[in-house]
C-alpha positions in Angstrom: -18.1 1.0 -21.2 -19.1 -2.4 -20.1 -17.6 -3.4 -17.0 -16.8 -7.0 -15.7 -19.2 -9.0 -13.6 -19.3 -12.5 -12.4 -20.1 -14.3 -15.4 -16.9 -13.0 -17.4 -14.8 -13.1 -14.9 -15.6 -16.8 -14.5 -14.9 -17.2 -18.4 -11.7 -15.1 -18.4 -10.8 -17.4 -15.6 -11.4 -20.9 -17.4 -9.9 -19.0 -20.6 -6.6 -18.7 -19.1 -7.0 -21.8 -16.6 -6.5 -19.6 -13.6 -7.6 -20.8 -10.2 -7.3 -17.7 -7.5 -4.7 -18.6 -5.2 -3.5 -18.0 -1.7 0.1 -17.7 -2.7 -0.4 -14.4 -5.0 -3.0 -13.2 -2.8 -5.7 -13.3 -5.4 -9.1 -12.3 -5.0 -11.0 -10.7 -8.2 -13.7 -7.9 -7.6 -16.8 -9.1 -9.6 -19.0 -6.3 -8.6 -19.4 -2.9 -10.9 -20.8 -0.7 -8.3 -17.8 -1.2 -5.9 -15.1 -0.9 -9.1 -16.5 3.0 -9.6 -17.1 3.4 -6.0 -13.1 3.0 -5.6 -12.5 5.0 -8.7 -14.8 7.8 -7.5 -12.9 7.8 -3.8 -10.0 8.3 -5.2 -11.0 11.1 -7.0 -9.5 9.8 -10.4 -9.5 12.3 -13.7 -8.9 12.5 -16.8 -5.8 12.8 -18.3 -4.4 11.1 -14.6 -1.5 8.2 -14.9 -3.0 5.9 -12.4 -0.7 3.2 -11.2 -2.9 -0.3 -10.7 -1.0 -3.4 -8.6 -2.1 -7.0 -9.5 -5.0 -6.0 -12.1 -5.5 -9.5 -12.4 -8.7 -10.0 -14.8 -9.0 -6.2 -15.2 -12.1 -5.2 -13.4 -10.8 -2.4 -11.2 -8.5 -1.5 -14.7 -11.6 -1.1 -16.8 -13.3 1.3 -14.3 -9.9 3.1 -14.4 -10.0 3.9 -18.1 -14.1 4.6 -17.9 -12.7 7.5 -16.0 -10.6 8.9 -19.1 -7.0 7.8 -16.9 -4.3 6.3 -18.3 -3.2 2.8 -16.5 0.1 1.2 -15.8 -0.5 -2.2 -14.6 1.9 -3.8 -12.7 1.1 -7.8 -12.5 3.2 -10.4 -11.3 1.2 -13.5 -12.9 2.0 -13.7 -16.6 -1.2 -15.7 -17.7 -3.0 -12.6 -16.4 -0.2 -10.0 -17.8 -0.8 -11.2 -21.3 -4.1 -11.2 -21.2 -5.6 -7.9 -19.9 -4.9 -5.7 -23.1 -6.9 -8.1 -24.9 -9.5 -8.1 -22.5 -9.4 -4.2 -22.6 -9.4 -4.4 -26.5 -12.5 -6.7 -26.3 -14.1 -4.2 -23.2 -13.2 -1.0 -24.3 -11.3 -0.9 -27.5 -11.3 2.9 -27.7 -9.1 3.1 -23.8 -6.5 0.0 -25.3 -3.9 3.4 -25.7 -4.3 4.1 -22.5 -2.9 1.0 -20.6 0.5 -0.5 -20.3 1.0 -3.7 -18.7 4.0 -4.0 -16.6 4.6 -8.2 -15.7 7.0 -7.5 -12.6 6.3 -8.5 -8.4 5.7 -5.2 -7.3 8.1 -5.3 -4.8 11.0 -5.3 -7.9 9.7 -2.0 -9.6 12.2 0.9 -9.9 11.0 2.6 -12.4 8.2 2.7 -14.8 7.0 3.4 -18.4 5.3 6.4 -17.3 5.1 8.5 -14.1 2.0 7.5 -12.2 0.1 10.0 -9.6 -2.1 8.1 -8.1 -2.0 4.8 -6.9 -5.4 2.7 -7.0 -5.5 -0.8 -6.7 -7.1 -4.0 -4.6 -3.6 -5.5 -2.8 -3.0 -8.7 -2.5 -3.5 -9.1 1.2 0.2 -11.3 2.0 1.9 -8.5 0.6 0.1 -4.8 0.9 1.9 -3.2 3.4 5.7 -4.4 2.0 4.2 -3.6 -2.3 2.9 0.1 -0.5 5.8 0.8 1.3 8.3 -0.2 -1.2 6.4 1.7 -3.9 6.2 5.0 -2.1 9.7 4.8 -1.6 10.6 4.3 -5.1 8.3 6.4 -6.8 7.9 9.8 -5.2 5.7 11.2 -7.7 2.9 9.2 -6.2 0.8 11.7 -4.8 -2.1 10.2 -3.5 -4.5 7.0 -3.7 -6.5 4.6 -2.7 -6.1 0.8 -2.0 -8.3 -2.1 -0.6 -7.1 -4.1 1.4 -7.3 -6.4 4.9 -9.3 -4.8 7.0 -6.9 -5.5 10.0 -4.1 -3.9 7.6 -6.2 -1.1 6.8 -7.4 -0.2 10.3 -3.4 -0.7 11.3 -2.3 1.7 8.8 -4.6 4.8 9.5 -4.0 4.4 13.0 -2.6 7.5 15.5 -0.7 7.4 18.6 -2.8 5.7 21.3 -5.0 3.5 19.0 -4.6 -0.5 20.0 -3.6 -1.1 16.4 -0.6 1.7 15.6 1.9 0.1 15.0 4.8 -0.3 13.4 2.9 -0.2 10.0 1.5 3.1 11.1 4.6 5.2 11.7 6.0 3.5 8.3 3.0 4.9 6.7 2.9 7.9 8.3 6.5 9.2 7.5 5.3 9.4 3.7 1.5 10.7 4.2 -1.7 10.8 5.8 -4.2 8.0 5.6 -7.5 7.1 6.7 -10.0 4.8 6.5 -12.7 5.5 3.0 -15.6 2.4 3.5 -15.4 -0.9 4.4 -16.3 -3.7 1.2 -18.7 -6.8 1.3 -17.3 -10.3 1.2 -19.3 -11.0 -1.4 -18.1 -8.9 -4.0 -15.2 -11.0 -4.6 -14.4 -14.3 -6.5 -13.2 -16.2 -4.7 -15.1 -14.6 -1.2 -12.5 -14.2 1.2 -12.5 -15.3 5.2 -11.8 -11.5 6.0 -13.2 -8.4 5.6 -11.9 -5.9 3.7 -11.7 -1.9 3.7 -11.0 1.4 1.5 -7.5 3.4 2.6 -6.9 6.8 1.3 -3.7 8.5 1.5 -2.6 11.9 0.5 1.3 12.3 0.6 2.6 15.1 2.7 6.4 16.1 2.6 8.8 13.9 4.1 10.5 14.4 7.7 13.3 13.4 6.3 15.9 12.2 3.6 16.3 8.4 2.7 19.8 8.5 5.5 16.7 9.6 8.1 14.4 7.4 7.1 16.2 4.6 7.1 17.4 5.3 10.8 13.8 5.9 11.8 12.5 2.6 10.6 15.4 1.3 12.2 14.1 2.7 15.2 10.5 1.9 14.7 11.2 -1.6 13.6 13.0 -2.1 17.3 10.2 0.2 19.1 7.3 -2.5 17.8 9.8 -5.7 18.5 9.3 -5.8 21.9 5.6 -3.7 22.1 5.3 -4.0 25.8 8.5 -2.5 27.0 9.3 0.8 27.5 11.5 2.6 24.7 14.8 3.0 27.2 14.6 -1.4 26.8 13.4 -2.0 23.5 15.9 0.8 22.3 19.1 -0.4 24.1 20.1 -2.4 21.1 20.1 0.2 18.3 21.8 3.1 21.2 23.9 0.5 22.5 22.6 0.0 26.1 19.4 1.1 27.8 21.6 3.9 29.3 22.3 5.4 25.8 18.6 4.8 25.3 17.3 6.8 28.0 20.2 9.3 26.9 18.7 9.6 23.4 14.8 9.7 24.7 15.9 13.0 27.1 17.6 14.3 24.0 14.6 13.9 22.0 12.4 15.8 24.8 11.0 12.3 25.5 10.1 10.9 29.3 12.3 7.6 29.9 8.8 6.1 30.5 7.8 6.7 26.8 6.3 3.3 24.7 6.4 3.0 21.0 2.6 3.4 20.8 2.6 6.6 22.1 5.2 8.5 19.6 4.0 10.3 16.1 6.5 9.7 13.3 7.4 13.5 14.2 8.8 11.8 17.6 10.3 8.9 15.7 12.3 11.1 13.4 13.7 12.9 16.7 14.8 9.6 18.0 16.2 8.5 14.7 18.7 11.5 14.4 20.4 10.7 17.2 21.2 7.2 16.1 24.1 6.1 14.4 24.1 5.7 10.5 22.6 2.4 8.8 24.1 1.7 5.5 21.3 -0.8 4.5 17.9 -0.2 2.9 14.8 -1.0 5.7 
């Protein structure tokens, strides 16, 4: 199968008159070796339903279907929606059953045509963490995957306890897997090249601490933990407990010292805390 470099990414762009913007995050991988490097770290076989966010001009989908998977591509620009089974058709004419297009924004998807297990994609960097987040919620089949993104995102979300970068990213992350790092990726294997690096992150879901009532309390929790970074928990909490009192109440309760930061507490720690709080009726 004949993968896409430079040169027809360039045509496919004047084709369609699409100019990469900021706005949708777009940045298209021109570079073969790095389109089966991501499709060999993510361990993608035959037979898999592999779910792909913002395909754009269908690089990283063509590597996708060399590997004998079947693609649902979720892609918010309709130029680029329309476009990539006749690309594929062009490409790889003998994979065109294998792909479905899905023109959606990513955060909107429910449900799909098929039931994907494995999530492989390049995220548009303004949106990664909301699109994975949002997605692991919805679709609980995903099992595990691979995404590039920012490196400062991708750093944030493998983070532990301790590291300068966990955050709030990292416990949201954490409550629906385990991540890490996979490679960082040159600049220069992009159209347009970006003003930031970028890096491979693997996950592996693990089961969840909690139900959706939980984890909606946790992230509750979490979201007021990272608000105010430099306080202690017993402050930054007093708001979702009520007063710092009730705070330093809950953090005792949860076998927690009243000196505790968020930067310190595993998602294991978080869920403790997030029991004890009062029912949230609203999706966060």
């Amino acid at each position: 199968m004949q993968l896409l470099g430079p040169a027809e990414i360039r045509d496919l762009a004047e084709l369609l008159d699409v100019t990469p913007t900021k706005k949708l995050g777009q940045n298209f991988v021109i570079d073969a070796n790095t389109v089966r490097r991501i499709v060999r770290v993510a361990e993608v076989a035959a037979g898999d339903v592999v779910l792909e966010i913002g395909p754009g001009l269908g690089s990283l989908t063509l590597g996708l279907l060399e590997a004998k998977a079947s693609v649902v591509a979720v892609e918010i620009d309709g130029r680029l929606a329309a476009q990539l089974p006749a690309t594929v058709e062009h490409q790889a004419p003998e994979a065109a059953d294998r792909l479905t297009v899905v023109h959606q924004d990513a955060l909107t998807v429910e449900t799909l045509p098929a039931d994907p297990v494995r999530l492989v994609a390049n995220l548009p960097y303004n949106v990664s963490v909301p699109v994975l987040l949002h997605l692991l919620q919805r679709l609980p089949g995903l099992e595990s995957g691979v995404v590039m993104v920012q490196a400062e995102v991708g750093h944030r979300l493998a983070a532990g306890p301790g590291s300068k970068v966990y955050g709030s990213p990292s416990v949201k992350a954490a409550w629906y897997g385990t991540w890490r790092t996979a490679g960082q990726v040159s600049r220069q294997v992009f159209w347009p090249v970006p003003n930031v690096d970028s890096v491979l992150v693997a996950f592996q879901r693990h089961e969840q601490p909690g139900d959706e009532e939980l984890r909606r309390r946790v992230f509750r929790v979490v979201d007021a933990a990272f608000g105010q970074r430099r306080k202690m928990l017993r402050q930054s909490l007093s708001g979702v407990f009520g007063d710092s009192a009730a705070a330093s109440a809950a953090l005792e309760a949860a076998g927690l010292p009243a000196t505790a930061r968020g930067e310190e507490l595993t998602v294991q720690q978080f869920a403790a805390l997030g029991r004890l709080t009062p029912a949230v009726s609203t999706v966060g």
